[in-house]
N, C-alpha and C positions, 0 to 999 in steps of 0.2 A: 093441098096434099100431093107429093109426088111421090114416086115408086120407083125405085133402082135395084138393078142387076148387080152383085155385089161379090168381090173374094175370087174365089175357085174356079168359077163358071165362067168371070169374065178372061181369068187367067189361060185358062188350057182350053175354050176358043182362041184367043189370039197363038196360040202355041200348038192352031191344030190338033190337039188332044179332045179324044169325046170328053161330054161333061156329063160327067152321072148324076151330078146334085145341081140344084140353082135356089140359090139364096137371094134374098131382095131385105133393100134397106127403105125404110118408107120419113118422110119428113113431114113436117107441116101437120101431124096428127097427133091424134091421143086415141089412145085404150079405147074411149066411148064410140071414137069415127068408126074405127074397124070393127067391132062387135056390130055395129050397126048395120054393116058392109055383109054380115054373116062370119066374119074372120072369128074360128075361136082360139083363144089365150091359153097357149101352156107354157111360159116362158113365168120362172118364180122369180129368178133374180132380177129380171127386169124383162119389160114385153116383149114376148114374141109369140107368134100368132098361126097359124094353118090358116091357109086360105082353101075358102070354102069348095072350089071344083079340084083343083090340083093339089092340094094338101103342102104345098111347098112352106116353106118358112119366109114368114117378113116378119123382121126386126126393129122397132120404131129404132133412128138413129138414136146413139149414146153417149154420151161423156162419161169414162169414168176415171176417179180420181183418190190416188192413193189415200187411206185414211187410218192405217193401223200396218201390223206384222202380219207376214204370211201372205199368202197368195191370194185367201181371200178378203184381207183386209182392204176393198177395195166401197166407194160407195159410187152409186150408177146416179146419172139424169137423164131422163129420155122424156124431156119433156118439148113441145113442137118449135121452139126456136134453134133445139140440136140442129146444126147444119150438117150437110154429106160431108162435107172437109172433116170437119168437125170430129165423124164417126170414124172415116178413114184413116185419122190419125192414129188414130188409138190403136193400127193393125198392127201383126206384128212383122210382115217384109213390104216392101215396096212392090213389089208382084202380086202380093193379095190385097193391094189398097189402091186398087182402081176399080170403077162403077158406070156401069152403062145405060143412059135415059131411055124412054120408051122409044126414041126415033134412031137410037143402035150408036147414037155417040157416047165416046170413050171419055170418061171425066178422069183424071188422073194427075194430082196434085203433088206426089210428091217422085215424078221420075219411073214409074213401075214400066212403062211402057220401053225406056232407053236401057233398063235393067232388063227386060228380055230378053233384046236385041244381044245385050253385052253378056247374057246369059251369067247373070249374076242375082245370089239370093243376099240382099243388103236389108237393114233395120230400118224402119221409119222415124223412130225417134227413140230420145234415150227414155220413154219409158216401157218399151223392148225390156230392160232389165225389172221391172216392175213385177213379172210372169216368171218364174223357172221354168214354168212349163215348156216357153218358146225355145229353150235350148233344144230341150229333145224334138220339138215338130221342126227347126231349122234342120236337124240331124236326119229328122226324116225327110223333108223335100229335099235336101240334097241326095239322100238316096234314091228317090223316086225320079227325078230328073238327072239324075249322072249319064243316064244314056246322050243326054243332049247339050253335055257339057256343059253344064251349070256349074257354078264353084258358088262359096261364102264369100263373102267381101271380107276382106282382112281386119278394117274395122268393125265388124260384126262376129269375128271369129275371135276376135280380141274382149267384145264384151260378155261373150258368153263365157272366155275363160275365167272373165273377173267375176261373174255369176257363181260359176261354179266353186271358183276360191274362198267364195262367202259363204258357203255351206247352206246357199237358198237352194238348191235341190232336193235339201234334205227336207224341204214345209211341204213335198209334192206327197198326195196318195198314193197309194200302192196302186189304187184301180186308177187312175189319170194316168201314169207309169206305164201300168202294164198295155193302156189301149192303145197309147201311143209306140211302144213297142210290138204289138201287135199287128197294127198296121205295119210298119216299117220292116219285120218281117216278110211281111207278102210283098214286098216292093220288089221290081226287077232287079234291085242291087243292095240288096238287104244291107250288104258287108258295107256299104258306106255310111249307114247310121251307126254301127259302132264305131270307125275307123276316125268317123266325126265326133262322138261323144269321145274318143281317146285323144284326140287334137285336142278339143275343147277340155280339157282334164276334168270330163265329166261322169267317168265310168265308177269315181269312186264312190259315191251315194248308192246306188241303187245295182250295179253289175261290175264288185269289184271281182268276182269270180272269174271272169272273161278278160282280167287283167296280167300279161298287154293281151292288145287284141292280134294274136300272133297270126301268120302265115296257114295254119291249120285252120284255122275257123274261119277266115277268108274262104280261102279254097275251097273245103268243101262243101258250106255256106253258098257261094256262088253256085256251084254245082249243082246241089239244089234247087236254089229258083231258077237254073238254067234249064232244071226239066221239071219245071211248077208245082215242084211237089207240096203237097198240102201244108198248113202251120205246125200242124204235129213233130212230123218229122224234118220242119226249118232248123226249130227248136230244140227237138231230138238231136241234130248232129253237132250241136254248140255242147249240152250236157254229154254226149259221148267223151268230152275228153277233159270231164270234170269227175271229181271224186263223186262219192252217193253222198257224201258230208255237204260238198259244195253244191252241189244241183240242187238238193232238197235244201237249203238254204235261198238261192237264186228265185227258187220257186215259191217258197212261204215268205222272200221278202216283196216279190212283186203281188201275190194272193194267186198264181194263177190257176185257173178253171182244173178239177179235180183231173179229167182227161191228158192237159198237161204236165201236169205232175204226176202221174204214172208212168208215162212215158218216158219224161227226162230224169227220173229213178230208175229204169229199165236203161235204160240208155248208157246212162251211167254205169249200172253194175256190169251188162253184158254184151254191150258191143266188143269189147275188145275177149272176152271170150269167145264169143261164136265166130269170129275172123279168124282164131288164134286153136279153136278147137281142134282135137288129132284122135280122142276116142269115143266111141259109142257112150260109154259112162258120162264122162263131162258132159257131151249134147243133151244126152236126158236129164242132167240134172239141173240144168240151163233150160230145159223142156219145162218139166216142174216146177222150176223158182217164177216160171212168166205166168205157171200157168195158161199154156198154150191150151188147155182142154178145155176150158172155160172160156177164154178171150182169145180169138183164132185171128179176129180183124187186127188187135193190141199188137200181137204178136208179128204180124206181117208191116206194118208199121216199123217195128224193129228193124228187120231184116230189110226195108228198104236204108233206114241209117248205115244198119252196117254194108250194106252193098256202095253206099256213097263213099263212102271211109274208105274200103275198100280200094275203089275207082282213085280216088283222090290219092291213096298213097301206091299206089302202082302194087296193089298186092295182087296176089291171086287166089279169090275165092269166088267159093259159087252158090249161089242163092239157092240152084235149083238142085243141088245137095241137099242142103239144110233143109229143104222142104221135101226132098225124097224120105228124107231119114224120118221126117215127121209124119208125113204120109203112112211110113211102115210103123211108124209107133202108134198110130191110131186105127192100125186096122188088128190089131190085139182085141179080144171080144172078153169084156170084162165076164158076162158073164159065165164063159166057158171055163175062166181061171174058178170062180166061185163052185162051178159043178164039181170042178176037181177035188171041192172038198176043205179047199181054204175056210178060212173063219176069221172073225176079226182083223188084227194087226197084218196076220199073215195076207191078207188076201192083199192088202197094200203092197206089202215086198214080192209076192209071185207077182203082183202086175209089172213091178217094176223091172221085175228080172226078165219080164215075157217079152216087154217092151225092146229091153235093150238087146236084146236078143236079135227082134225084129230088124234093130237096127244094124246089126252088126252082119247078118244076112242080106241086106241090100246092099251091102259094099259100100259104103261111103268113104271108110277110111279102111 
């Protein structure tokens, strides 16, 4: 039985990059060695294991081999004469299919190591098309390494377009979809995983909304993770410049997380009004439809999109208006309107009138 360093870890060491995960591929065993070892099995489609002090993952090596339609029409053997080559093969670049022994030597069969160097993300073998999934995590490592000039290999950008011509992106899940978009969001250069999925003529499946991927969502996209702002509002400034038809589409076809889909509804309806705002009425009624009284965090969230937007197209507005005028809209004392003697329905319109009031007294516009 041996045990290798495997993927990611051996990658971004050699690339000087920290490694936050470490993966290990193990040979020469079965199921029974490692349980035996203390290793426990949570791997269903085939073994993989926690080991017992460090909780890391090892993988008995694999073969797997196409056997039906779909992504997961695949059958696995991880039985102990799987070799490391063997397993490596089956990666899907040549940069994540290299493995390092216990004594820190680099095994590297098919070229991963002169692919660094050349700063290029190329395919192992043709069954690379096997996965749609590879399309989008190609789309994401070249975003996450654009800082350090990495590009696709032309033959690799060529089979992802033929992937995607075949309408095998459409067998992906919405949740496999959205994690990998997720990730690639937070990436330093978010804009080059769609800029890749639009190369690849791959936006049409899953993000024909964001089609093309124009100059707008570049820029203010970039600007964004240039000052790290959270996935909320990555996300939030892509749906700013979609209909509410289109967002809330975007968002029920990927499933994303309820929080997500508030926002890029929000985003949608009112970014371009509170940039665009000029009286006390409109701001409150924009106050109300966010429900800023209730969701105060929601709302500031907003207001950094539209601040990007802002930035991005050389406008001039100012955040700390819109949050003056809010300010004055919440210091209205609900129940001082009620003493006045309101009742029901009315007490809702004196609030709103006291409010705007408030606002029109602090001078915003």
């Amino acid at each position: 039985m041996k045990m290798y360093l495997v993927g990611g870890a051996v990658r971004d060491a050699m690339l000087e990059r920290p490694v936050t995960e470490r993966d290990w591929v193990v040979t020469g065993a079965s199921p029974k060695m490692l349980l035996s070892r203390g290793f426990t099995q949570v791997g269903k489609d085939f073994p993989v294991f926690l080991h017992p002090a460090t909780k890391e993952e090892y993988a008995l090596a694999r073969l797997e081999r196409k056997s039906g339609q779909g992504y997961t029409g695949f059958t696995c053997d991880a039985g102990p004469t799987v070799t490391l080559e063997e397993d490596l093969q089956r990666r899907d670049l040549t940069v994540n299919a290299m493995a390092q022994d216990e004594t820190g030597n680099i095994i590297d069969p098919f070229g991963g190591r002169a692919d660094l160097e050349k700063r290029l993300l190329r395919h192992v073998s043709d069954a690379f098309s096997e996965d749609p999934l590879r399309v989008l995590r190609v789309a994401r490592f070249a975003a996450r390494y654009h800082y350090l000039g990495f590009r696709i290999a032309d033959e690799t950008m060529a089979l992802m377009r033929e992937m995607a011509r075949s309408g095998m992106l459409a067998e992906l899940t919405a949740q496999r979809v959205w994690q990998e978009t997720r990730r690639a969001l937070m990436e330093s250069t978010p804009i080059v995983f769609f800029i890749t999925l639009e190369q690849a003529e791959a936006l049409n499946d899953w993000f024909f909304q964001l089609r093309p991927f124009s100059n707008h969502y570049q820029q203010v996209l970039q600007r964004a993770a240039d000052q790290q702002m959270p996935l909320q509002v990555r996300i939030g400034v892509l749906a700013s410049y979609l209909t509410q038809e289109q967002a809330q589409d975007l968002c029920t076809k990927l499933t994303c997380p309820n929080d997500i889909v508030s926002i890029c509804q929000l985003a949608a309806a009112f970014t371009r009004p509170l940039i665009n705002v000029k009286k006390a009425e409109t701001l409150l009624d924009v106050f109300n439809a966010c429900d800023v009284w209730r969701k105060p965090e929601r709302f500031a969230t907003l207001l950094d999109i539209c601040q990007l937007r802002a930035e991005t197209e050389g406008r001039v507005w100012s955040r700390l208006k819109i949050a003056g005028a809010l300010d004055a809209a919440r210091s209205v004392d609900v129940q001082a309107i009620i003493a006045q003697g309101h009742k029901g329905p009315a007490i809702k319109s004196a609030l709103n009138d006291a409010r705007q009031q408030a606002i029109q007294e602090k001078g915003v516009f």
